[in-house]
N, C-alpha and C positions, 0 to 999 in steps of 0.2 A: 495468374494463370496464363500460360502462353498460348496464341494461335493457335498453334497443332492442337494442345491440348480440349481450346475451348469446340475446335471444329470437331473433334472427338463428339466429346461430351453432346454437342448438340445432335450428332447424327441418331446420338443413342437416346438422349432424349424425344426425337422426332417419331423414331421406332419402337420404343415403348411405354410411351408417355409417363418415365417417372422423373423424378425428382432426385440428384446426387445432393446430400446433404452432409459436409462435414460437423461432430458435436464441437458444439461450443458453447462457453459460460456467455451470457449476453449481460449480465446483473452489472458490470462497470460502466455499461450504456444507459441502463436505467434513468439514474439520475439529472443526465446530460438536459438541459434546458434546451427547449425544441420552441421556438414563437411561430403560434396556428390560433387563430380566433381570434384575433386583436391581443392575443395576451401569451406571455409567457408562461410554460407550462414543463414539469419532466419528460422526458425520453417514455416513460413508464406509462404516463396519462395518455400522450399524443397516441402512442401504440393502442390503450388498450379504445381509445375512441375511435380510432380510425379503423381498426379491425372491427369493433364491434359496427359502426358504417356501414364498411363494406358487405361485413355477411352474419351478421345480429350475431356474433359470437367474439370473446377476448379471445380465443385461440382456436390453433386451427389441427387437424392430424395430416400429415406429410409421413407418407411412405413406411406406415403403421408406428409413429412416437407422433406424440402430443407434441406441440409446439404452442411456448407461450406468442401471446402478441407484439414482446416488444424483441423474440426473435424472431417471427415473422415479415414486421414490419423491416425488420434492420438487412434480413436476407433479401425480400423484394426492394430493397432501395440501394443494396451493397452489390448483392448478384445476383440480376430480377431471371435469369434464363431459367427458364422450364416451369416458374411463377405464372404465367399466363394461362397455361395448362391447367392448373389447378382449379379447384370449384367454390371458391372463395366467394364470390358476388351473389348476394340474396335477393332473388325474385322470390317478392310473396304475392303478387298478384295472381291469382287464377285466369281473370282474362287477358291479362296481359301473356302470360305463358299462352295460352289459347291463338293470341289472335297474333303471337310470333312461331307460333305453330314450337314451341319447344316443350316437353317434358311435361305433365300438369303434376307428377309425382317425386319431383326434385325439388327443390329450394334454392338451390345453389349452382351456379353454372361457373365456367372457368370463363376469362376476360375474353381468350381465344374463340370460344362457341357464341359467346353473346357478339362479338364485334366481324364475325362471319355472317350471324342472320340479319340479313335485309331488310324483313322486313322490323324487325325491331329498329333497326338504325334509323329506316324512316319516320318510325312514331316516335322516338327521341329527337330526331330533327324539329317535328312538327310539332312537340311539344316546348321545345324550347324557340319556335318561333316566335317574334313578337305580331305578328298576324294571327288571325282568328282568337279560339279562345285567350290564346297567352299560356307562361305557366303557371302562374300564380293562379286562373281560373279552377275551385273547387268543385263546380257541379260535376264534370270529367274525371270520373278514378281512374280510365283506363290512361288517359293522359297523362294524370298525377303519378301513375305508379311509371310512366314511361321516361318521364324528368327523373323521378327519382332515381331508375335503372342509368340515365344519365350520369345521374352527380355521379353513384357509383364507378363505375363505368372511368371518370375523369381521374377520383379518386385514387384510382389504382392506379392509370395512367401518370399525376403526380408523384407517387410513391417510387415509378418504374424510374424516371426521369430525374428525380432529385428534386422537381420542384418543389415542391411540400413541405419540404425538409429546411426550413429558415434557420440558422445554424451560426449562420454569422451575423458579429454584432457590426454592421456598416457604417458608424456613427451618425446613425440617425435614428430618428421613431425603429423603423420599420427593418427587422433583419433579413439577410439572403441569404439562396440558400449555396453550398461551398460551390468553388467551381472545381470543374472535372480533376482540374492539375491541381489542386487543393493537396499540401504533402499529407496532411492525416487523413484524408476522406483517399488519396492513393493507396494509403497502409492497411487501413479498414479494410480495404476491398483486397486488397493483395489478402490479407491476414484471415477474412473469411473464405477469402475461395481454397485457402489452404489448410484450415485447421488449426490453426499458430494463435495459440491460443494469447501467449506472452505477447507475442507482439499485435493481438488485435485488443490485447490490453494498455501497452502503451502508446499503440494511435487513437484509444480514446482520452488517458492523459494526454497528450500532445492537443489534442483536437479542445479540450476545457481548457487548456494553456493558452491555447491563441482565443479563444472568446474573455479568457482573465485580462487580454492586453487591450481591450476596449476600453472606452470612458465609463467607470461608475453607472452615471446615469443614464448608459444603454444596457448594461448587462442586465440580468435576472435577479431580484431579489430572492439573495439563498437562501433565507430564513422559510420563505413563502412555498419556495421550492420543496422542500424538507416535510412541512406541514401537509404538502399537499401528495407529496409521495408518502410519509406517514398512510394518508386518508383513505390512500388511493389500497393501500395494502391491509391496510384493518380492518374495510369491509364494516364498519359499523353499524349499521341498517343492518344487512345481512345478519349479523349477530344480534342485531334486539330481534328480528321478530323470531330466531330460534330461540332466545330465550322467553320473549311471551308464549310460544307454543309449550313451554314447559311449565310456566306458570298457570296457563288455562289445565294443562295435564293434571298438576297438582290441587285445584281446585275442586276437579272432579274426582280423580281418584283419591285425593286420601280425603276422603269423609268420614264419617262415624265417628268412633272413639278416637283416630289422627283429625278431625278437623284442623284442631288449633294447628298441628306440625303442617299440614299442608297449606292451612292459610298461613300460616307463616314463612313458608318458602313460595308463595306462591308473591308475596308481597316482596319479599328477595331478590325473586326474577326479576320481577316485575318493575324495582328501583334499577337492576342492574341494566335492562333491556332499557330502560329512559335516560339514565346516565350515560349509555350506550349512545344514544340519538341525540341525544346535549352534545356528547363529542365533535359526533358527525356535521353536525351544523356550525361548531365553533370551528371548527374546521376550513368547511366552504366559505363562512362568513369572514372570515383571514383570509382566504386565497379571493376573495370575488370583494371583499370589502362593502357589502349590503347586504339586507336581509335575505332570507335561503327560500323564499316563495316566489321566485319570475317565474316558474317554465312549473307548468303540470309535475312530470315526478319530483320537485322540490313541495308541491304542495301535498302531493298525495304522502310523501314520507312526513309532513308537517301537521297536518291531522290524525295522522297514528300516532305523536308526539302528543298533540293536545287531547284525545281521546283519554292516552293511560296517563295524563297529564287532569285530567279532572276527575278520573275514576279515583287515582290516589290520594286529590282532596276529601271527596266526597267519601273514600273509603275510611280516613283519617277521623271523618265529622260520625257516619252511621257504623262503622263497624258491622257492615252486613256483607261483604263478600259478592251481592250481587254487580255492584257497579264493577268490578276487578273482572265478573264472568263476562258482565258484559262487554267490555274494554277490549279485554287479547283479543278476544276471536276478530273485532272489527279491524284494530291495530294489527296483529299479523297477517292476516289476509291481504291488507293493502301494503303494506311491506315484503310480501312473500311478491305482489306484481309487481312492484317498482323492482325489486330486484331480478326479475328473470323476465321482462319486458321491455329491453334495452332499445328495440327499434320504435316502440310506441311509446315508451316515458323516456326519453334522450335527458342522459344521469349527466351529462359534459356541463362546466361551469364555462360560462358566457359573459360578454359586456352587454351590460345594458341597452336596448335600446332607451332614443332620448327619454321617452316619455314615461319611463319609469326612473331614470335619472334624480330626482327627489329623492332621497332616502328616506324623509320623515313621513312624506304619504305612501311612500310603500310599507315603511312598518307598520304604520299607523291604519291603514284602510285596509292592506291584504291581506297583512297579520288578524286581526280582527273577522274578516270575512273566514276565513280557513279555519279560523279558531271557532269561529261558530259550525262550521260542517264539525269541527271535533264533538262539540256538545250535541251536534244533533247525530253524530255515527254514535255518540255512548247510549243516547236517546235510543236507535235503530237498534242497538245489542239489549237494551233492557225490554223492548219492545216485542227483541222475538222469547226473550224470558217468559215473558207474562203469556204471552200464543201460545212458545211449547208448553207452559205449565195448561194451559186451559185445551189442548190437542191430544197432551198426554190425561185427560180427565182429572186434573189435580186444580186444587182453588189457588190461586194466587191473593197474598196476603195484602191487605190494604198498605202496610207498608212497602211495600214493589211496586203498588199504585203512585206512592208518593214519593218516593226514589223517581222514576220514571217524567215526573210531575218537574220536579227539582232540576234535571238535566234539558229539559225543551225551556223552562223558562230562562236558561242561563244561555243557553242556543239563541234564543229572541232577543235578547239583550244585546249579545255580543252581533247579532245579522243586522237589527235596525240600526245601531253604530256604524259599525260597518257600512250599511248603506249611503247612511249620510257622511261620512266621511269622502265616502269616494263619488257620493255628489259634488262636495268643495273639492276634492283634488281633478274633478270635469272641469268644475269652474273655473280654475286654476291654468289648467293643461288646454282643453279646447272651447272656453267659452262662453261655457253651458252651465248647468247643474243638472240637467236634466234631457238627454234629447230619444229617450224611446228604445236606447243601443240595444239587441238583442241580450248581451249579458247585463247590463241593466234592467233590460225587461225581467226577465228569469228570475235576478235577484230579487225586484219586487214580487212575482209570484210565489217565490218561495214563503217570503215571508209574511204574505198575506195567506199563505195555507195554515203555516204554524201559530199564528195569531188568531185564522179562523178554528183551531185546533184548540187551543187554549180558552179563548171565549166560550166553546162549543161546551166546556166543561163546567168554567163557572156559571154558565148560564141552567148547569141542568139538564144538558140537551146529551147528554153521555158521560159515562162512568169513567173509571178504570180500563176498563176492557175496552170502550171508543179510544180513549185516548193511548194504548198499546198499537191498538189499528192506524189509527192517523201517524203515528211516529212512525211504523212503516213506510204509510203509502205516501207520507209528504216529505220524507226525505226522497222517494223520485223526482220532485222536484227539486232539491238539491244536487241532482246526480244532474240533471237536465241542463240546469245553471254553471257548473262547473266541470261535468264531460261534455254536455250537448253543445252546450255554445261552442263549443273550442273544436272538437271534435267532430262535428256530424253536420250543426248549422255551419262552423267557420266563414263567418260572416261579421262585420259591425266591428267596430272602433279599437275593439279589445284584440285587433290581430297578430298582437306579440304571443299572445297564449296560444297560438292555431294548433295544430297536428294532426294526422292521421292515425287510424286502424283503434283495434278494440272494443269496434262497435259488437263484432256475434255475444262477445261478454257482456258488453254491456246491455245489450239484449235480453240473454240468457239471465243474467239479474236480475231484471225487469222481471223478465215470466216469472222466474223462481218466487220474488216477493209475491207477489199477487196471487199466488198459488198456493202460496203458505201463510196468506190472508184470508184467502178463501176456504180452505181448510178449519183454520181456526173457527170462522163464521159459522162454518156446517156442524163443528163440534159443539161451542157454544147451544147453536139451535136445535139441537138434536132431543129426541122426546128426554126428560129424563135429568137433563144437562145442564139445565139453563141456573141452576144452585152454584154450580162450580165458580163462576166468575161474578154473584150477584153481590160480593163486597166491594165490586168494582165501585158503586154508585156513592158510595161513603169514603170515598179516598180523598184526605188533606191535599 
């Protein structure tokens, strides 16, 4: 693009804040190996992380056409003019908007209006001061959300500049990124400000030609690459929990005279949507090389794995359909949030930090722990079975007493393992076996509720119908141990798992159970009533 033209262009830009966009195929970019996060990664990945970053979405709408992310990312890094403009950068804090006096009914501001308001630029300075709180300090949201409008904020600034963009292999660990007079990073940019479709094809062969003339042992393993853009396009998750949502469909609708048909497609789904999730994890576990459980949405997609992962045993063993009811609805629901909550479960695969560096205590303790929240989310689905059946005025059979029964003791099993495993991997890593850690804490109160759960039955002290109630109420202590600690307390030893937001849900959970425990209680007790659930006290 030449001077005249680019002075053109921006007057017009300045005047009616649009965006000139030539079409372009961007898909021979795709592939392009991009090193961001200690690790080498596709063109396709980096794009859709760093977009979803910026403004919790893969793509974006420019001058009414959809734009994917990895053209997005390639126009604000090739031709960033009138990119600033745009309302790409997601503020989700309310007092943060507030107390920079911007919008409170927007989400999204353009780079240009956030790095105009003052005072926001102040509370970004202040947060990333190392004086006073610091930014790593949790007790301060409005702080927290003001680093984070930060990183943002830097992000796009990377993006505008080239930084970001590590491209070249330097011979060493660590790649850079092209320079300006770079001949295919000039073609690129000539080729997208013009449309030249052919030749913004051949400045990205050109541009993989000179990364191929590196040493071996700098460049990108392509195999890894391949798997990982595979992964990044198949949406695997995505696809199991629409297929659980069809297999709970099936479950319910075709009953009567189609039972067998529906439980038989319901069991379909249901291998297809797991088989589905096996992918997805062999997947990551090639590209990241260790177990698919470090970071919150690896785990929460990892318990909808083991949820329809013990329903299919136990569906295998009783042939009753209940455990498969119970199973989708908990397995899609937590897969429907892992997929459309990209700023609060961050889906990016990452290097370890050290202290999860062990492979065999992370398979062994985390795997194990998360496998038990699966037993006890199947536990929590059979749990609201036996309530709706006693709500809706129907007797729930002693067998659903004893189903029910079967999935909390294999939950206990696998939580007290768990525990002491990741007591030896304290002792190992800091020291200890035991020092009080808040998620430490939690895990032992979980598991002292569900053992007071279990006693509380063989001892006589409640039926069926207690023990539907307590699989409710003490998986909140499950929820507490595995969202609270990380989430809400973010505190204690365990601060590789930190993260923000999803607290009103997980709130709103909170009430919703307790409500539909209480419910249940009030129908139980009701004059008239109390026959419906009185097989509870004879349940195996």
């Amino acid at each position: 693009m030449t001077t005249v033209r680019r002075a053109i262009l921006s007057t017009l830009l300045a005047a009616t804040g649009t965006l000139a966009v030539q079409a372009l195929d961007f898909s021979s970019l795709a592939s392009v190996p991009v090193q961001e996060g200690g690790r080498k990664k596709p063109f396709l990945v980096f794009a859709d992380e760093t977009m979803t970053g910026l403004s919790g979405l893969t793509s974006v709408a420019v001058e009414g056409a959809n734009r994917s992310s990895v053209e997005a990312v390639a126009r604000i890094w090739l031709d960033p003019e009138g990119w600033e403009k745009q309302p790409l950068i997601l503020i989700n804090s309310g007092d943060l908007k507030k107390s920079a006096g911007l919008d409170a009914g927007r989400k999204r501001f353009s780079y240009a209006e956030l790095t105009a308001n003052e005072a926001l630029r102040s509370m970004i300075r202040e947060a990333a001061s190392p004086l006073g709180n610091g930014p790593k300090e949790k007790s301060d949201p409005l702080q927290k959300a003001a680093m984070e409008a930060g990183q943002r904020l830097a992000a796009f600034e990377g993006l505008v500049s080239g930084r970001a963009l590590a491209i070249v292999p330097s011979g060493a660990a660590a790649w850079t990124p092209p320079k300006a007079d770079d001949p295919a990073l000039v073609k690129l940019r000539a080729a997208i400000c013009s449309g030249d479709q052919a030749g913004f094809d051949a400045a990205v062969r050109e541009l993989v030609a000179e990364q191929a003339k590196a040493p071996v042992g700098f460049q990108a393993d392509a195999w890894k690459l391949a798997v990982e853009a595979f992964y990044q396009r198949l949406h695997p998750f995505r696809w199991a929990w629409v297929l659980y949502l069809a297999a709970g469909i099936c479950l319910l609708a075709l009953s009567g005279g189609a039972s067998r048909v529906g439980y038989a497609a319901a069991w379909a789904l249901a291998i297809g949507g797991f088989l589905l999730q096996a992918v997805g994890f062999a997947c990551r576990t090639i590209v990241s090389g260790r177990a698919p459980v470090t970071n919150m949405y690896e785990s929460v997609v990892w318990v909808a794995f083991g949820t329809i992962l013990f329903a299919l045993v136990f569906e295998a063993i009783y042939r009753c359909r209940y455990f498969l009811l119970g199973a989708v609805p908990v397995a899609a629901v937590s897969l429907i949030i892992a997929d459309t909550q990209p700023v609060i479960l961050d889906r990016s695969i990452k290097p370890l930090v050290p202290v999860l560096a062990d492979n065999f205590w992370l398979t062994t303790h985390v795997l194990t722990i998360t496998l038990s929240y699966a037993a006890f989310a199947l536990a929590l689905g059979l749990g609201h079975i036996v309530l709706g059946k006693v709500i809706a005025g129907r007797r729930p059979s002693p067998a659903l007493f004893n189903y029910l029964y079967r999935a909390l003791q294999v939950g206990v099993l696998l939580l007290a393992t768990g525990t002491i495993l990741g007591g030896v991997w304290a002792n190992y890593s800091w020291g200890r076996f035991w020092g009080w850690d808040p998620k430490e804490t939690w895990a032992l109160i979980a598991l002292l509720g569900y053992l007071f759960l279990l006693h509380g039955r063989i001892a006589g002290k409640w039926g069926g119908f207690g023990l539907a109630v307590g699989s409710v109420l003490a998986f909140l202590s499950v929820l507490m141990a595995w969202y609270g600690v990380n989430f809400v307390l973010g505190v204690g030893l365990h601060s590789y798992g930190f993260g923000a937001g999803g607290f009103p849900v997980a709130l709103a959970f909170v009430f919703a159970e307790l409500t539909f425990v209480g419910l249940a209680l009030a129908r139980k007790n009701a004059p008239g009533r109390q026959e419906a659930v009185a097989a509870g006290s004879q349940a195996d």
